[in-house]
C-alpha positions as CSV (number, residue, x, y, z in Angstrom):
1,X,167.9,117.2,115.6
2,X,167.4,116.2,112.1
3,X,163.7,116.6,110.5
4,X,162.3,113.7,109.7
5,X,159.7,113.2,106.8
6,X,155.9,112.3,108.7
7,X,155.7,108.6,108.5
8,X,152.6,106.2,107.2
9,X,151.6,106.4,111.2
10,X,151.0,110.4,111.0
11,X,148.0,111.5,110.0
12,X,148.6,113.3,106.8
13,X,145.9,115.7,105.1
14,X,145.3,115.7,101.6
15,X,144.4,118.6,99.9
16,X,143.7,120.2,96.7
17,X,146.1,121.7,95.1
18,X,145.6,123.9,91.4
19,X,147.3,121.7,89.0
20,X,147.8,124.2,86.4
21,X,150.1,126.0,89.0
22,X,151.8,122.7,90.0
23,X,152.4,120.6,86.7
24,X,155.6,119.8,87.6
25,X,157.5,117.4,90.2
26,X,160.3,116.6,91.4
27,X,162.4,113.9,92.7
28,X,165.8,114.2,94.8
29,X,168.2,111.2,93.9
30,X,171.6,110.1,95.7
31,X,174.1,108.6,93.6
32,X,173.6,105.5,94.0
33,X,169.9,105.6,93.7
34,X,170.1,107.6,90.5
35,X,172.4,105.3,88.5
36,X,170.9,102.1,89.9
37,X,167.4,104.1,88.5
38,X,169.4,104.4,85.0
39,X,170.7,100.8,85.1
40,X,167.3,99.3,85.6
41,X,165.1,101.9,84.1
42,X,163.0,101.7,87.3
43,X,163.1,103.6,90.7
44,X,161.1,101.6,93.5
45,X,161.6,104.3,96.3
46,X,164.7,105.5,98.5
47,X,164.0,103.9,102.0
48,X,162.2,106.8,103.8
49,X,159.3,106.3,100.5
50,X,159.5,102.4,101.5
51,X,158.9,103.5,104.9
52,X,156.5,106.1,104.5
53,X,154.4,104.2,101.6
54,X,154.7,106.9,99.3
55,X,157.4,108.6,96.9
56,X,158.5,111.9,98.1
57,X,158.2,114.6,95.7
58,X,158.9,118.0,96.0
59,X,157.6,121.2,93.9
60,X,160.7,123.4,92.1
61,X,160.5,126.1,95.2
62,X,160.6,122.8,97.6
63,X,163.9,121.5,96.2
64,X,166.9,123.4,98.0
65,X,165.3,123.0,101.5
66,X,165.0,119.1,101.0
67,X,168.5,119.1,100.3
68,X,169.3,121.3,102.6
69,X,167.5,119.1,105.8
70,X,168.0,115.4,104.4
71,X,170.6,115.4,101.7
72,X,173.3,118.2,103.1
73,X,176.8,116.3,102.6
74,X,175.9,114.2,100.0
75,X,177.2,114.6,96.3
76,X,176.5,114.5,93.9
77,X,172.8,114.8,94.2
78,X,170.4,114.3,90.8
79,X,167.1,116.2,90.4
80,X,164.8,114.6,88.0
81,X,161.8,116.5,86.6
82,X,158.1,114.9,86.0
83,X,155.1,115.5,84.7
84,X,152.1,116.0,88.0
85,X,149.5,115.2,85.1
86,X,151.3,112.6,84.4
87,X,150.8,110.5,87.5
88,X,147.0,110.8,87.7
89,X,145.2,109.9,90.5
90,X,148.0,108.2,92.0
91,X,149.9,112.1,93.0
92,X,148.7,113.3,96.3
93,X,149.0,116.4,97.7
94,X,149.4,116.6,101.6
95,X,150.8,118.2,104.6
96,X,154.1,117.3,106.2
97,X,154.0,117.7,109.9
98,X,155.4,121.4,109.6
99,X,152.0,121.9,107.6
100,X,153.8,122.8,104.1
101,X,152.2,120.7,101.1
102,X,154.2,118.1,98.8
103,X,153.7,116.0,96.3
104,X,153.1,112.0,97.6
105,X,153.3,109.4,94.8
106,X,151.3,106.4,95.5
107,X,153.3,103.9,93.1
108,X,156.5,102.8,93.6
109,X,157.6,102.1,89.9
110,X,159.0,105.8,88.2
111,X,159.9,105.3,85.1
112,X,163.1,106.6,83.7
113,X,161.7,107.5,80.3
114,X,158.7,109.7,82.7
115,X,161.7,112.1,83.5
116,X,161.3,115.1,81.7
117,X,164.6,116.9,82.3
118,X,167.4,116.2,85.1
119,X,170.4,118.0,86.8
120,X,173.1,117.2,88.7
121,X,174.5,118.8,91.3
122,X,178.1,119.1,92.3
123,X,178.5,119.7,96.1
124,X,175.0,121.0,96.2
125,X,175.5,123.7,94.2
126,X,173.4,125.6,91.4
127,X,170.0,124.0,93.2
128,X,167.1,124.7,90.8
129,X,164.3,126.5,92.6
């Protein structure tokens, strides 16, 4: 059974989390999210964030495990690099339902010019983390 990320329905617990430690975030694109993100210089949210009411996030040492449960066979995949501080108020930290803590952005409007640094990745290869 795949995992599923916690919908708006679940209760999820915020927390907080040392941003110092976490300064950076990152977001997991497909293909066609990614250059449709390039085209328009805007991402609005894949349709789990639609459904959910946030953007997923993930920290560096999240990364390869999000691929590995929700993106395994697709390629290439784009990992794009923000700034936590840069979201302000609007990045939450909070469970997922297997108690681990991402990052939740509450704005659906990334910028492409907020990305700090990007990779793709070939058959799911060389993940960073």
């Amino acid at each position: 059974m795949k995992n599923q990320h916690p919908t708006k329905t679940n209760q999820l617990k915020t927390v907080v989390v040392n941003t110092e430690v976490k300064d950076k975030v990152y977001k997991i694109f497909t293909e066609s999210e990614w250059h449709t993100f390039q085209d328009t210089g805007q991402f609005k949210g894949s349709e789990d964030d639609l459904r959910d009411g946030f953007i997923h996030l993930s920290t560096k040492e999240q990364v390869a495990g999000v691929i590995e449960r929700y993106f395994s066979g697709k390629h290439p995949l784009y990992v794009a690099e923000f700034s936590a501080p840069d979201f302000l108020n609007k990045l939450k930290w909070e469970a997922s339902a297997s108690s681990e803590i991402y990052p939740h952005l509450y704005r659906f409007d990334l910028l492409s010019r907020e990305i700090k640094s990007f990779v793709t990745l070939q058959n799911n290869k060389n993940i960073p983390g």
